[in-house]
Biopython code that builds the backbone (N, CA, C, O; Angstrom):
import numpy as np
from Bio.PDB.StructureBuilder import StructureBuilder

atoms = [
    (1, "UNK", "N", (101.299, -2.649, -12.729)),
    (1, "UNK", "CA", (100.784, -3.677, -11.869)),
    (1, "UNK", "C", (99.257, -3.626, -11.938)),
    (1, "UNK", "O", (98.748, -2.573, -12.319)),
    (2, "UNK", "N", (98.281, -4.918, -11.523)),
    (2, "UNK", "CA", (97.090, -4.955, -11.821)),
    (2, "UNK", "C", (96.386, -5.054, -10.283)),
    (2, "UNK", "O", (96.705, -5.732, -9.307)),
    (3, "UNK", "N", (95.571, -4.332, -10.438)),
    (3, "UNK", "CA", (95.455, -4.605, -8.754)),
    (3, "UNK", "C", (93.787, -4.712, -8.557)),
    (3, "UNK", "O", (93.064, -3.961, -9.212)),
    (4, "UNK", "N", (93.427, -5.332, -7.959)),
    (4, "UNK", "CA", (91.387, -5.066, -7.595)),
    (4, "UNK", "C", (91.501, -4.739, -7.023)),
    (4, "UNK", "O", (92.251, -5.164, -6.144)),
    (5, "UNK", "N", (90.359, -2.808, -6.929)),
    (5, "UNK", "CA", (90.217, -2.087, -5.880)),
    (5, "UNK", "C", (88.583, -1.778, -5.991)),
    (5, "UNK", "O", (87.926, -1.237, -6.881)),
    (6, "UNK", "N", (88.266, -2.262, -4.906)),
    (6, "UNK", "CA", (86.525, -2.205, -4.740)),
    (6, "UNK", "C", (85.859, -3.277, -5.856)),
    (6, "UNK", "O", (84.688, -3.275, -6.237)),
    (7, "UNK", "N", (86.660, -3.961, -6.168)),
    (7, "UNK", "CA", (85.817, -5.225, -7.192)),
    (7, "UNK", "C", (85.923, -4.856, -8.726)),
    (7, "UNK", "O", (85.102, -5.236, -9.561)),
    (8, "UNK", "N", (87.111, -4.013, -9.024)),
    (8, "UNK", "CA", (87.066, -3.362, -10.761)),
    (8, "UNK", "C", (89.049, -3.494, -10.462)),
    (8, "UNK", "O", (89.855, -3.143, -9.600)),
    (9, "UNK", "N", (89.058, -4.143, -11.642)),
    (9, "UNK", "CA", (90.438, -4.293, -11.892)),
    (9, "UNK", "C", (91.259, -3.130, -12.419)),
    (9, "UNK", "O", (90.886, -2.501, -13.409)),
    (10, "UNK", "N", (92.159, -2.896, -11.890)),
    (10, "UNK", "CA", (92.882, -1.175, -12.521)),
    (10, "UNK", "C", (94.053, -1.624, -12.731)),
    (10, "UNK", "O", (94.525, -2.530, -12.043)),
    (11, "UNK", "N", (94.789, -0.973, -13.858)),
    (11, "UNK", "CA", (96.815, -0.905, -13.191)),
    (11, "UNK", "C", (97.127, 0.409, -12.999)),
    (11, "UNK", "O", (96.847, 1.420, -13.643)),
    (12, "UNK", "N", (97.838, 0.197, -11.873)),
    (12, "UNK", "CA", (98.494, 1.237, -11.556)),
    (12, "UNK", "C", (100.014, 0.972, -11.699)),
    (12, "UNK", "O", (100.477, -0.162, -11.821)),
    (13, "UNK", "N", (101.077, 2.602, -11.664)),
    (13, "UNK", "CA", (102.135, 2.107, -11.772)),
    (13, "UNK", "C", (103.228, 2.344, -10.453)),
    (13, "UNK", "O", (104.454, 2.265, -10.375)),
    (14, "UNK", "N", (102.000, 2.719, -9.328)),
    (14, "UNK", "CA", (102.099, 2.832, -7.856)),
    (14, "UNK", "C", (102.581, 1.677, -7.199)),
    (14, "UNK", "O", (101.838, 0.696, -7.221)),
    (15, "UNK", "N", (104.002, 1.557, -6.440)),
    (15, "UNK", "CA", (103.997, -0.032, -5.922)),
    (15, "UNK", "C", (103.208, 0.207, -4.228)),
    (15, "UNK", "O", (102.781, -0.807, -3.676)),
    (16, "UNK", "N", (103.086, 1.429, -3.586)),
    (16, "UNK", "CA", (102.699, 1.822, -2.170)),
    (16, "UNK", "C", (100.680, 2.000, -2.254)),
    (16, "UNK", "O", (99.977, 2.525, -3.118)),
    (17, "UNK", "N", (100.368, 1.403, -1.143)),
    (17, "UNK", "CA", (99.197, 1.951, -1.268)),
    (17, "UNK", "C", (98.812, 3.243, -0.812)),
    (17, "UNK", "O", (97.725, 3.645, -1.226)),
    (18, "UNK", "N", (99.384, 3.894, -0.142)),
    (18, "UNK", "CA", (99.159, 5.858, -0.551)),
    (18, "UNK", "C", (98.997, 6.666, -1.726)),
    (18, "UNK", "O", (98.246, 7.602, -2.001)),
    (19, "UNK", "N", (100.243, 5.827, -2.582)),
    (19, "UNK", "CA", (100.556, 6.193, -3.837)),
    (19, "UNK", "C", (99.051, 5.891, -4.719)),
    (19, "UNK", "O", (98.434, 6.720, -5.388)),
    (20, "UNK", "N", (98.785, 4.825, -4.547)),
    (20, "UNK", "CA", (97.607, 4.014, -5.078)),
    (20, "UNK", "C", (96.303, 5.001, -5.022)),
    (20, "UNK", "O", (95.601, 5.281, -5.994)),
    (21, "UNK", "N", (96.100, 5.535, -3.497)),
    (21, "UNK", "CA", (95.402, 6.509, -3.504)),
    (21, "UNK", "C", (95.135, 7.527, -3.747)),
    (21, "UNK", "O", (93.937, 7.812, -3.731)),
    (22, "UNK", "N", (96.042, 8.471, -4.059)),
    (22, "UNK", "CA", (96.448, 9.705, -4.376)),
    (22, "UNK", "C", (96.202, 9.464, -6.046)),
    (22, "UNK", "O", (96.143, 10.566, -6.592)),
    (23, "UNK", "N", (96.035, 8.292, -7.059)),
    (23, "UNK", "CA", (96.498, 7.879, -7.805)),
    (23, "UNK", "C", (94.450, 8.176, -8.395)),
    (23, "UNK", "O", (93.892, 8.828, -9.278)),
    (24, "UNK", "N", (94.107, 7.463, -7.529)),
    (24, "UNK", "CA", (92.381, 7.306, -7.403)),
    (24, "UNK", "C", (91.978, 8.370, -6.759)),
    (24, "UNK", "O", (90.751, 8.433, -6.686)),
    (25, "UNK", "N", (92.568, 9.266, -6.243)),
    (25, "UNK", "CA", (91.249, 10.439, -6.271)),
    (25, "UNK", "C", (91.090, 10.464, -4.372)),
    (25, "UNK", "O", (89.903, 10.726, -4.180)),
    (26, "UNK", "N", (91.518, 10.364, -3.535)),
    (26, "UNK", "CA", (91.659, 9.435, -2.630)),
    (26, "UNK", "C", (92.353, 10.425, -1.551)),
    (26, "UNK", "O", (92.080, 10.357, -0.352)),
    (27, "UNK", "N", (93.193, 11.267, -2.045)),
    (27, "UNK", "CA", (94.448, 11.979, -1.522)),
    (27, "UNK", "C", (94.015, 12.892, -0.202)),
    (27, "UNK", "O", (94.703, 12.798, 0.815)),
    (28, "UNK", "N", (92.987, 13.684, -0.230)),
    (28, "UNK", "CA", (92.541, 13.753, 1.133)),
    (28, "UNK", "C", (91.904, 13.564, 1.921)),
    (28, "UNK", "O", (91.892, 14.067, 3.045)),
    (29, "UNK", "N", (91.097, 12.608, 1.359)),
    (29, "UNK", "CA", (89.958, 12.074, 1.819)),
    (29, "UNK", "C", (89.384, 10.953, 3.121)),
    (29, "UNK", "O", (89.824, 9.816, 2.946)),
    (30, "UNK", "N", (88.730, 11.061, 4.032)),
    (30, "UNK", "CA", (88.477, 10.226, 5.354)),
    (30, "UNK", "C", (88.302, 8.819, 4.771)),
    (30, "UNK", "O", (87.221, 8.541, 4.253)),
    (31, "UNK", "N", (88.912, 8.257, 4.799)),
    (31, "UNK", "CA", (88.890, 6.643, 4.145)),
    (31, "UNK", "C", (89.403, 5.669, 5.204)),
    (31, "UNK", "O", (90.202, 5.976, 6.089)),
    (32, "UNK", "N", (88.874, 4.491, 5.027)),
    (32, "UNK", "CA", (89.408, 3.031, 5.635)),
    (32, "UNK", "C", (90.272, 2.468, 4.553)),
    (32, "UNK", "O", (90.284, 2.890, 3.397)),
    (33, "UNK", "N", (90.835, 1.699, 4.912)),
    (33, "UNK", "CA", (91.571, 0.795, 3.848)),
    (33, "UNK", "C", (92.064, -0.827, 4.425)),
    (33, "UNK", "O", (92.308, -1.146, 5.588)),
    (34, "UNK", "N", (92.113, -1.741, 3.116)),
    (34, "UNK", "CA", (92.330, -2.959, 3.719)),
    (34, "UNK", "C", (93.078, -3.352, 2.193)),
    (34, "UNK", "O", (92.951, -3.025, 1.013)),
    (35, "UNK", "N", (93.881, -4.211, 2.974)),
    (35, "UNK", "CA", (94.996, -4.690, 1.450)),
    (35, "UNK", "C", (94.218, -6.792, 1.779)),
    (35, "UNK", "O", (94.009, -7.158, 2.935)),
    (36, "UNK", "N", (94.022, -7.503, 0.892)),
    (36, "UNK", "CA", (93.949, -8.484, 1.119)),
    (36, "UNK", "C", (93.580, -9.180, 1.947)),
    (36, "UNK", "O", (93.967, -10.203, 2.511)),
    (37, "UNK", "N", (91.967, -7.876, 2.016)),
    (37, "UNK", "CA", (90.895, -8.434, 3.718)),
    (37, "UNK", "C", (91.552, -7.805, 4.933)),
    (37, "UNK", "O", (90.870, -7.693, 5.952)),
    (38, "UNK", "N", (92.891, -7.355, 4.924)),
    (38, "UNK", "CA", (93.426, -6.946, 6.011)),
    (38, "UNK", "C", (93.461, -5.657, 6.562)),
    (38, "UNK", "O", (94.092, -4.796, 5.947)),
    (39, "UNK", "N", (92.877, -5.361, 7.643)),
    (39, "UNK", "CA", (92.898, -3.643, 7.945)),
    (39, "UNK", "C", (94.219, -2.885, 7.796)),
    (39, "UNK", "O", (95.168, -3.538, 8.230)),
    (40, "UNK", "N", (94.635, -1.328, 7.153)),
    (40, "UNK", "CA", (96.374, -0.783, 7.050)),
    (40, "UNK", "C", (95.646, 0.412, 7.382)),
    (40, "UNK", "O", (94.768, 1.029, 6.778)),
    (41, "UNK", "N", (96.242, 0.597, 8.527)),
    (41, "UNK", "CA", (95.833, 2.001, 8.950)),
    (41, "UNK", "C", (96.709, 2.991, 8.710)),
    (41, "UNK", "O", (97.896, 2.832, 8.423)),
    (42, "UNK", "N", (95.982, 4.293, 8.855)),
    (42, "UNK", "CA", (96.007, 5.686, 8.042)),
    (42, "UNK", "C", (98.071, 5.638, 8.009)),
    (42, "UNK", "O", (98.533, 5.530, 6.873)),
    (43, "UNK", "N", (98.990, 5.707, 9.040)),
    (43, "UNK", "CA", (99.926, 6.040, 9.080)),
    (43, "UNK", "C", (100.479, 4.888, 8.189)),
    (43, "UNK", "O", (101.299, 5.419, 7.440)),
    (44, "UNK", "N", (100.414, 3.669, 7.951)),
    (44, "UNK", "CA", (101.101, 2.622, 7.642)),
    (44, "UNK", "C", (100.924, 2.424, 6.142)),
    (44, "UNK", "O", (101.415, 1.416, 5.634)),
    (45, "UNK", "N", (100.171, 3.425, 5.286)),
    (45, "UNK", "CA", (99.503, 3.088, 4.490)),
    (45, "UNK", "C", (100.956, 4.169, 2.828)),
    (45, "UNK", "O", (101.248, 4.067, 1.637)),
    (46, "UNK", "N", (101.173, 4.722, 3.629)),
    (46, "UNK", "CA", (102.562, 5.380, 2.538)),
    (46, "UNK", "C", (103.829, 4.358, 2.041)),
    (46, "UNK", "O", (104.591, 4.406, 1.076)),
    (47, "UNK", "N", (103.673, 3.373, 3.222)),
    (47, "UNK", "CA", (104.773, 2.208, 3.647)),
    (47, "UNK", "C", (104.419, 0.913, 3.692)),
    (47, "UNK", "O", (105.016, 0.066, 4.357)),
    (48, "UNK", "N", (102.914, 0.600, 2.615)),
    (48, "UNK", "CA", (102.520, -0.943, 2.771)),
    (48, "UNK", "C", (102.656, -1.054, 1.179)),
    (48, "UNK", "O", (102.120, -0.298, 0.368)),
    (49, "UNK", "N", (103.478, -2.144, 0.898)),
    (49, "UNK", "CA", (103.738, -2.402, -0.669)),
    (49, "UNK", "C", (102.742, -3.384, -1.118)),
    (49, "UNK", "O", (102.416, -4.201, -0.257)),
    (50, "UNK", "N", (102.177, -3.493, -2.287)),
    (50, "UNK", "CA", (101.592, -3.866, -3.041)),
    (50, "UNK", "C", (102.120, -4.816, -4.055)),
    (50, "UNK", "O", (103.163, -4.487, -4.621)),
    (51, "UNK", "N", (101.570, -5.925, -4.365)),
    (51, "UNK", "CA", (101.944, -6.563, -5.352)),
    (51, "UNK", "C", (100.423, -6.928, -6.596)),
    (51, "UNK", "O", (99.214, -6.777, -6.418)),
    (52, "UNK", "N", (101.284, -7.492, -7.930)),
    (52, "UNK", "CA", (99.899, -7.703, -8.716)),
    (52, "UNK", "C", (99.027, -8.608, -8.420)),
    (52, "UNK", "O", (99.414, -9.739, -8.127)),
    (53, "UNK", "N", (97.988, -8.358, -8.434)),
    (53, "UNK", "CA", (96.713, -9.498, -8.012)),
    (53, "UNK", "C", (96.124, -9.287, -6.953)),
    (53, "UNK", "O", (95.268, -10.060, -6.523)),
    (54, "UNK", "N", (96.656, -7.682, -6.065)),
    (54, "UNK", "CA", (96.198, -7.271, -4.556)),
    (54, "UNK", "C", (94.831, -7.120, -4.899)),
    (54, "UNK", "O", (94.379, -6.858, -6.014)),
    (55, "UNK", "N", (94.093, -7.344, -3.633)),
    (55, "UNK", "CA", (92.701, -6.960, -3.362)),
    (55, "UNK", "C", (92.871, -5.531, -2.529)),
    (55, "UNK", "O", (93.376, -5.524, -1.406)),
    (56, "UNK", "N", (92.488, -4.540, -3.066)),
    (56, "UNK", "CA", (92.243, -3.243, -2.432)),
    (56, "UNK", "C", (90.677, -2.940, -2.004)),
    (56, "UNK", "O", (89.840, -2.869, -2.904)),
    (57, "UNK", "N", (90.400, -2.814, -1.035)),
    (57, "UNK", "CA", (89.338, -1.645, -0.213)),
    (57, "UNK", "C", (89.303, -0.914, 0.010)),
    (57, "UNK", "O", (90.221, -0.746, 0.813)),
    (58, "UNK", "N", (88.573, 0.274, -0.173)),
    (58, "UNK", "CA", (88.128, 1.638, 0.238)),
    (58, "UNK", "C", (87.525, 1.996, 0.656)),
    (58, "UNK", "O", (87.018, 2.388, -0.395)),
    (59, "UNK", "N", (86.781, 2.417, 1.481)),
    (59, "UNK", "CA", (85.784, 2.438, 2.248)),
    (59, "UNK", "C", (85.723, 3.978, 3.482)),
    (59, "UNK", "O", (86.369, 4.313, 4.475)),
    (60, "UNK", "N", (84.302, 4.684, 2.515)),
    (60, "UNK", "CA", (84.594, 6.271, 3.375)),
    (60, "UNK", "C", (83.249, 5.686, 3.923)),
    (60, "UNK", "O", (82.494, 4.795, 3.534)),
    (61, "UNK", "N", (83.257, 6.751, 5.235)),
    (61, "UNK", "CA", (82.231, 6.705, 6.446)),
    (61, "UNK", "C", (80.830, 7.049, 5.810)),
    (61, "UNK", "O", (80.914, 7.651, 4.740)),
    (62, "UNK", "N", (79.302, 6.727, 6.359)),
    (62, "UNK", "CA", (78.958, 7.159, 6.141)),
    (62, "UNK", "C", (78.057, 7.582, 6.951)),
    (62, "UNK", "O", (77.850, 6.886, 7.945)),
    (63, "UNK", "N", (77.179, 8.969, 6.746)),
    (63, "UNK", "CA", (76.603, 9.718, 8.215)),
    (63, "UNK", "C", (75.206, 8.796, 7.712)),
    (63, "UNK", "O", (74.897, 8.286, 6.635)),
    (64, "UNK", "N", (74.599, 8.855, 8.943)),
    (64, "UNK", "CA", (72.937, 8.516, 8.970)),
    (64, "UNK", "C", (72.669, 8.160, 10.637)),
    (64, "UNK", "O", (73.268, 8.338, 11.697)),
    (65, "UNK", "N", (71.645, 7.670, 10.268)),
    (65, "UNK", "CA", (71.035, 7.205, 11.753)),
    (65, "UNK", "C", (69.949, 6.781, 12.240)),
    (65, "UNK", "O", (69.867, 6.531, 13.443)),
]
sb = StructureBuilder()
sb.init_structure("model")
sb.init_model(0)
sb.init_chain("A")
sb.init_seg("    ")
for serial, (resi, resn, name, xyz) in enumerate(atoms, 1):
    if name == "N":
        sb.init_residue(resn, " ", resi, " ")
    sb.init_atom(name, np.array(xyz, "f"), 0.0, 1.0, " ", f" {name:<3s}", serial, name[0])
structure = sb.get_structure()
């Protein structure tokens, strides 16, 4: 499947976006996520399916001030 994640086209052969992550480097890491502009929070995210042409976001915190 072909999916845009952060604006760079990848395939993965992940249909879950957890999977997706773990896939990218992702696996323990403090992250946001959004499937198609849409916020999927941390628990929902083992159990949100993906199809080709998804828009993926990633998005880790960042400190400053």
């Amino acid at each position: 499947m072909r999916i845009l994640v952060n604006g760079v086209w990848r395939e993965s052969g992940a249909a879950q976006l957890g999977a997706v992550l773990e896939e990218l480097g992702y696996r323990d890491a403090v992250v946001s996520t959004a499937v198609n502009g849409e916020f999927v929070a941390t628990g929902v995210r083992a159990h949100t399916l993906l199809a080709d042409g998804d828009r993926v976001e990633v998005l880790a915190p960042m400190q400053g001030g």
